[in-house]
C-alpha positions in Angstrom: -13.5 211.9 -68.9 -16.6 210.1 -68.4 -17.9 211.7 -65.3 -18.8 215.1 -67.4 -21.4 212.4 -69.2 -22.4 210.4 -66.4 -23.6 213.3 -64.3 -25.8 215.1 -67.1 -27.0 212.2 -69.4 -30.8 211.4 -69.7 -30.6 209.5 -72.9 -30.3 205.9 -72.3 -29.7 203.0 -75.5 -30.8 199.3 -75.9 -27.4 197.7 -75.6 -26.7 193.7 -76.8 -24.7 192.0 -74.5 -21.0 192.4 -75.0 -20.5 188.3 -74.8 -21.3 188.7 -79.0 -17.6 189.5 -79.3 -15.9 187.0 -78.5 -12.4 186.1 -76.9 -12.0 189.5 -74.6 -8.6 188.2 -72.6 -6.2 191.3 -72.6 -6.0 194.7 -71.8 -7.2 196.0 -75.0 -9.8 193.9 -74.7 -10.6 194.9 -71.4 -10.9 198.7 -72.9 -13.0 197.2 -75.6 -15.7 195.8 -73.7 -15.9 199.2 -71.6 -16.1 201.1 -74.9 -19.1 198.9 -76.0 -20.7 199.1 -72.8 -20.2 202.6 -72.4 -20.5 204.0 -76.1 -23.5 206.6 -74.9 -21.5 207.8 -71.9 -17.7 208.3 -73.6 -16.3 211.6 -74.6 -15.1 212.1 -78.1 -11.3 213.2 -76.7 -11.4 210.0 -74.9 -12.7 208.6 -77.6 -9.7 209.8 -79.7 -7.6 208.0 -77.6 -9.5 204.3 -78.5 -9.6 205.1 -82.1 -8.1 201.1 -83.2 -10.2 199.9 -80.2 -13.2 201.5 -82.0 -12.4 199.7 -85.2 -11.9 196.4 -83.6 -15.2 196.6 -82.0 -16.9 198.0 -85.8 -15.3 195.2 -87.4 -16.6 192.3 -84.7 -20.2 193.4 -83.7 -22.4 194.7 -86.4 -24.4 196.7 -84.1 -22.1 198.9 -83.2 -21.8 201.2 -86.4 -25.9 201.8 -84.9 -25.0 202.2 -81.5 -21.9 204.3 -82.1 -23.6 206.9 -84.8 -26.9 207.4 -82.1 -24.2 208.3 -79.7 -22.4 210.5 -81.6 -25.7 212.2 -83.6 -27.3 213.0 -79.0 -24.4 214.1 -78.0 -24.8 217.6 -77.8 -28.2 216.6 -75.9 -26.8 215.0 -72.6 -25.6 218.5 -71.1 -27.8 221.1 -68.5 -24.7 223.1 -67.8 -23.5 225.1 -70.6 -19.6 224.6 -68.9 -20.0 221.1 -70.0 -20.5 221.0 -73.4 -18.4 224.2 -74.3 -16.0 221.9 -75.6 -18.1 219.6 -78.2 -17.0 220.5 -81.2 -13.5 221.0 -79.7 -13.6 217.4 -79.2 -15.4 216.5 -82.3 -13.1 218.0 -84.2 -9.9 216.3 -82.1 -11.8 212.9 -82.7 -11.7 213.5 -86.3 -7.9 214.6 -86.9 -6.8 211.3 -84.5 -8.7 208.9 -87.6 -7.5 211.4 -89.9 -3.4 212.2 -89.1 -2.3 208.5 -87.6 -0.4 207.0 -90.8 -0.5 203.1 -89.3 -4.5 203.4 -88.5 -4.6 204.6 -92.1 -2.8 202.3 -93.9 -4.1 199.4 -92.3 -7.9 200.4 -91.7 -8.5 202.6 -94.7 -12.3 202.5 -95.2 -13.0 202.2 -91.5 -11.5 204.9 -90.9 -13.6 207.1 -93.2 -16.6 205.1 -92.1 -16.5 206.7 -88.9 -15.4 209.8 -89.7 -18.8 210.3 -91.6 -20.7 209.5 -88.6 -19.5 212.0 -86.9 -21.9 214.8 -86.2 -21.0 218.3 -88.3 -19.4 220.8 -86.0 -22.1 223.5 -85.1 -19.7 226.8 -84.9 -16.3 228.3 -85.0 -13.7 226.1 -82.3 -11.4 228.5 -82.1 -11.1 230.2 -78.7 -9.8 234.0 -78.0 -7.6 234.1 -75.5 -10.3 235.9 -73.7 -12.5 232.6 -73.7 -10.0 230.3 -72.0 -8.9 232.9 -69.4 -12.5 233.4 -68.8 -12.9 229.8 -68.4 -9.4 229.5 -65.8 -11.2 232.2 -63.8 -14.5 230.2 -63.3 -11.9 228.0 -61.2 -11.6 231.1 -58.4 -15.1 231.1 -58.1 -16.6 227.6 -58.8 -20.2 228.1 -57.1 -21.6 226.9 -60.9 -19.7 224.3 -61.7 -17.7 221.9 -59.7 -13.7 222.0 -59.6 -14.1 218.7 -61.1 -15.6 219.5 -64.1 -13.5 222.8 -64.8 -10.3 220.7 -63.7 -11.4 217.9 -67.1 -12.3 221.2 -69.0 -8.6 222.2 -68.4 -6.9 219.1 -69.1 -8.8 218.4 -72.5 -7.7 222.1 -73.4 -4.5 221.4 -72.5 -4.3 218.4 -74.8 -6.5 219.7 -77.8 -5.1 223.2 -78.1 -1.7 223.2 -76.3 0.4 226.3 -76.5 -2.2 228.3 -77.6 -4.1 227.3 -74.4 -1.0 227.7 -72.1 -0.1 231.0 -73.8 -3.1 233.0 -73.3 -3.2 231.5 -69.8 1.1 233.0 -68.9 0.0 236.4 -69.7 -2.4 236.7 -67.1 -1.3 236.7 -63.8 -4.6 236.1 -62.3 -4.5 233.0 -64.3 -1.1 232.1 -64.1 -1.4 231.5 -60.7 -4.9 229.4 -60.6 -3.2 227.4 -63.3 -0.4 226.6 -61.3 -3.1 225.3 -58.2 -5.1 223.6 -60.3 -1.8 222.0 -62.2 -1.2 220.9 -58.0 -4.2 219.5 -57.8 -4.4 217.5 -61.1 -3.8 214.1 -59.9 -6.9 214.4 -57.8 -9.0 214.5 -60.8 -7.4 213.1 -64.1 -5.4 210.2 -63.0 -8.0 208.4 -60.8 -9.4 205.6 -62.3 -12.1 203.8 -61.2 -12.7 200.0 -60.4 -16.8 200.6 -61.4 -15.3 201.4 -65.3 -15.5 204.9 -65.0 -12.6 206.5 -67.0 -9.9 203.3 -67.4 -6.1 204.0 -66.5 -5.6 202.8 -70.4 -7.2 206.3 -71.6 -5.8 208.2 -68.7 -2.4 207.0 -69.7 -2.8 207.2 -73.6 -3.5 210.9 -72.5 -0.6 211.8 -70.5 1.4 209.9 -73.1 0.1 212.0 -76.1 0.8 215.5 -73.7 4.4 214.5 -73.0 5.3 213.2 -76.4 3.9 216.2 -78.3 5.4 218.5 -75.7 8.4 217.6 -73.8 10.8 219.4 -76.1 8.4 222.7 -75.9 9.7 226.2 -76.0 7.3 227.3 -73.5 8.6 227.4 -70.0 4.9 227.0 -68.9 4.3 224.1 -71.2 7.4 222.5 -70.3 7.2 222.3 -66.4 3.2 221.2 -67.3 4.7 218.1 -68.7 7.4 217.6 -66.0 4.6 217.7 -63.3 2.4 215.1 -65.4 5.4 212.3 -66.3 5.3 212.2 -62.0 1.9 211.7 -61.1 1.3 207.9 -60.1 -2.3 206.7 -62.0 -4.6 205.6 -59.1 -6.8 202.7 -59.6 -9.7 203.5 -57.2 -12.1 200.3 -56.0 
């Protein structure tokens, strides 16, 4: 979510007023004009979520193939606290695969598509995790004197929707982290599915998230997984003024 960039970033663009694209009515466009106003401040995993909002906006402004590729390129600039930026190329990578694997945004938007995947900055290192790493990372949650239960609880979440099972799984065999996944799991709906009237984090992303979790996973194996999902479809999305 945006409030990882927001509270680190130091790199501000020129932006050209958003009334150049014209006829913003609906929702979508709604999204749209927060994307373009926001490009510097957006995650890539929400990001992945907006991918044929993204191409609307390439294909109306011609500034925004500039604006879009500075963002991407200073990304990995905006963060003071190394828990914040653990997950770039994570994200990067996630941001990639949504243009890459969706069939309709494909057929329909071939060379934009590629377009933006080559702006994309190159992943810097390996983004796989041990399950070592994310265990390490639940445990930060018992003892959050560096970084704020916020920030670990959107740390969690975009784990929990870029790696899946593989997150869960290395978290169920550790009862130290079983149970501070279960109270964070109680406490997600303070922190995921707020949206705020100021623009920060939309309920379209938020929703487009729990949407992709329960659709990929709903029918999981994983008893873990599985209740993860039946906790999600319940919470209520909060629009907060």
């Amino acid at each position: 979510m945006t409030k990882r960039i927001i509270a680190f970033s130091t790199i501000v663009f020129f932006l050209l007023p958003f009334n150049k694209i014209e006829g913003q009515t609906n929702k979508r466009d709604t999204l749209i004009k927060y994307i373009y106003n926001n490009i510097n401040y957006i995650t890539p995993i929400d990001l992945s979520f907006c991918t044929k909002d993204i191409i609307k906006l390439k294909s109306q402004n011609k500034y925004f193939d500039t604006l879009f590729k500075k963002s991407m390129d200073n990304f990995y600039t905006r963060y003071t606290n190394k828990q914040s930026y653990i997950l770039m190329d994570k994200e990067f990578l996630f941001l990639e695969n949504q243009l890459k694997s969706n069939p309709d945004l494909l057929n329909e938007y071939p060379n934009e598509c590629k377009a933006l995947i080559n702006m994309l900055p190159k992943i810097k290192g390996d983004t796989s995790f041990d399950k070592s790493k994310y265990q390490s990372l639940l445990l930060l949650y018992n003892n959050n004197n560096e970084v704020s239960k916020s920030e670990l609880s959107e740390i969690y979440y975009d784990l929990l929707i870029i790696d899946g099972e593989e997150f869960i799984d290395s978290i169920q065999i550790n009862k130290k982290c079983l149970l501070l996944y279960k109270t964070w799991l109680k406490h997600l709906k303070e922190f995921e599915f707020v949206a705020y009237s100021d623009g920060i984090t939309p309920p379209q992303i938020i929703a487009r998230k729990r949407a992709y979790l329960i659709k990929k996973y709903e029918k999981s194996d994983n008893t873990l997984m599985k209740q993860t999902v039946i906790d999600i479809k319940k919470i209520k999305i909060r629009v907060m003024n």
